[in-house]
C-alpha positions, 0 to 999 in steps of 0.5 A: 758521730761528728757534731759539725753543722753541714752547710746549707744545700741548695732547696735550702738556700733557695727558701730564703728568695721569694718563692714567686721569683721565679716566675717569667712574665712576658710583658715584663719581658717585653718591655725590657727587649723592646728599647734594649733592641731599639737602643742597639739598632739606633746606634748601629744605624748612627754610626754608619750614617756618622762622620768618621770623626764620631766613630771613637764616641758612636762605636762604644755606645753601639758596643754597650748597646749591644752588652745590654742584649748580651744580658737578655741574651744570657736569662733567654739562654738559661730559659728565664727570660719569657715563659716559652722555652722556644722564644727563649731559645730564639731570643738568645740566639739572635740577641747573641749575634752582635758579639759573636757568641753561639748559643750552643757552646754558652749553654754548655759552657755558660749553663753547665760548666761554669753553672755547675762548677762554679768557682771549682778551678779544675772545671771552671773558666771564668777568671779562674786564678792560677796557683803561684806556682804554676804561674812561675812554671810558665814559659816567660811569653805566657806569663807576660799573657796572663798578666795582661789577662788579668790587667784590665786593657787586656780583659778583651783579649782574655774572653776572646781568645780564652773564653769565646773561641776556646770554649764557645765557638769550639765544640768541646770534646767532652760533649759526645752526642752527636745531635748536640755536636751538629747543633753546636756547629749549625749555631757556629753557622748562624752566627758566621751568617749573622755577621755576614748579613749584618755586614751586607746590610750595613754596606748597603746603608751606608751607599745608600746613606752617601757616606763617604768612608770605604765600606769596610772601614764602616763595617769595622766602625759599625761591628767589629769595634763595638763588637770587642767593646761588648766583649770587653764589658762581659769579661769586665761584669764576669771579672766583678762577679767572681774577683775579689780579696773575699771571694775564694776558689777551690781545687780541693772537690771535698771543700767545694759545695753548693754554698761554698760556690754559688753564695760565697764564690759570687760577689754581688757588686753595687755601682752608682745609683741607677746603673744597676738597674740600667744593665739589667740587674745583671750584677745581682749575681749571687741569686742569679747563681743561686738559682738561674731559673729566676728572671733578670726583672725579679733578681733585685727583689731575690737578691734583697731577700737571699742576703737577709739569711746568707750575706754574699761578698758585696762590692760598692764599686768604684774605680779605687776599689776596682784598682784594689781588686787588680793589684790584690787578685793576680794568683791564688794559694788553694791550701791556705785560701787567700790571694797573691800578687803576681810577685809572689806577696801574699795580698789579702787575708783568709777569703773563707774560714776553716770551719767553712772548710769543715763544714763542706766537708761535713756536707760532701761525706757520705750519701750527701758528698755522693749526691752532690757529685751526681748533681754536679756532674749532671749540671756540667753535661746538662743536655750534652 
């Protein structure tokens, strides 16, 4: 009988969190979404109402406005944010329209894929690395594409393109009921009607208000740029959170578990003082992913107490270390566990030892490995 420690399972994980964390409190709720959509709708009227002059500062603020209701957006989607599943359900999919996400497709590619499969790069999609050699199989245009990927000017045109329209906008093929295929499309609609109303809306204002500038120029200030400048900032906070020299990824399913995922495939990224509260608690990613059902309002408290037994990778952040990250983190060796540069030079150390591996292994043999394969599976389809 092998004398090798599985790793922790998920119930045991979790023990270490505050066992009230995971309680949704409406007020809470409440007080985060009221200037949260305040703040939006002040920017967006701000800008329209501005000089053309002002737009270069007004649409990035109205962008990150709109990032903090991306945040909201995202516990609502994973029922977290108030103690009733429909407002829940409602919330996401009106906190979503100012980037453009349906809820229907990040539920199922946010909630059970990337939830289910986190860090396992055949299943996962979020920043997942290539392998040096695949990336040298490229054709010469696409290699040109993923570094610019993985270059921080393009993280936008990363989500937009390999996230938001390959994987949320576009009903997957894997999902075969067709109640949850008609939904997806009607959210498709919703968002298509969003924008439109949004659009109708801001014209209208803007005549209203006597601004001088051609209308659809006002709807390119007043949506569409803050709308990528959103998308920017949620490929960027995504990037942080599964990015780093000590963060490793799997393509092996018997070296993947719970733990090697959800603890040591999320990096818990620290900014300046205040920031972190100011977005929500969005970078206590490692207790979010831990367990998804705890509200953004407990993650600090959860994220404190979980660290005390099962220590994450942590970042200070800043934009030396962030500069660090992208010229360390381009491709991934999945044999030897450790990243290269695009050039083909090894850039960081061992991200996870091998009596880790072994550990994993010990955990996915047997009734557990078959259990924790079930669980997964059920995770990644979800309700689809």
């Amino acid at each position: 009988m092998s004398n090798i420690q599985p790793l922790p399972n998920a119930g045991q994980v979790r023990a270490s969190m505050p066992s009230d964390s995971r309680r949704r409190n409406l007020a809470k709720a409440i007080a985060l979404l009221i200037p949260s959509v305040a703040l939006y709708l002040a920017a967006w009227l701000l800008v329209i109402s501005a000089p053309w002059w002002l737009w270069p500062i007004l649409s990035p603020i109205a962008g990150v406005a709109a990032g903090l209701l991306f945040v909201i957006a995202h516990d609502a989607g994973h029922d977290a944010f108030t103690p009733f599943h429909a407002l829940n359900s409602f919330l996401a999919r009106i906190l979503f329209l100012p980037s453009w996400h349906c809820y229907s497709g990040w539920v199922h590619a946010h909630n059970h894929v990337h939830h289910g499969w986190t860090n396992f790069q055949p299943r996962d999609y979020v920043w997942a690395p290539m392998a040096l050699a695949d990336f040298r199989r490229l054709p010469r245009g696409k290699r040109w594409l993923a570094r610019v990927y993985r270059w921080w000017p393009g993280f936008w045109l990363y989500y937009l393109v390999e996230v938001l329209i390959k994987k949320i906008l576009i009903v997957q093929p894997e999902v075969r009921r067709g109640k949850t295929r008609l939904r997806w499309v009607l959210d498709d609609l919703f968002v298509a009607a969003g924008f439109a109303v949004q659009a109708a809306a801001t014209v209208w204002i803007a005549r209203a208000s006597g601004a001088a500038a051609h209308p659809a120029l006002i709807v390119v200030a007043a949506q569409i740029i803050p709308g990528l400048v959103t998308i920017w900032f949620v490929a960027f906070v995504t990037y942080l959170q599964h990015t780093h020299p000590s963060i490793p990824w799997f393509q092996d399913l018997d070296e993947w578990t719970f733990y090697t995922g959800q603890v040591l495939g999320t990096s818990h990224t620290d900014f300046a003082r205040g920031i972190n509260r100011l977005i929500h608690n969005v970078m206590e990613h490692t207790a979010h992913h831990v367990d998804p059902r705890i509200p953004l309002y407990h993650l600090r408290r959860a994220q404190e107490r979980l660290e005390d037994d099962h220590p994450p990778v942590r970042h200070n952040f800043s934009w030396r270390s962030f500069g660090y990250l992208q010229r360390t983190c381009q491709t991934y060796d999945f044999e030897r566990h450790c990243w290269f540069g695009f050039d083909g030079r090894q850039t960081s150390s061992r991200t996870v030892d091998e009596e880790i591996l072994e550990r994993a292994r010990a955990s996915r043999t047997g009734s557990a490995k078959h259990c924790s394969s079930l669980e997964a599976v059920a995770t990644a389809e979800g309700s689809a």
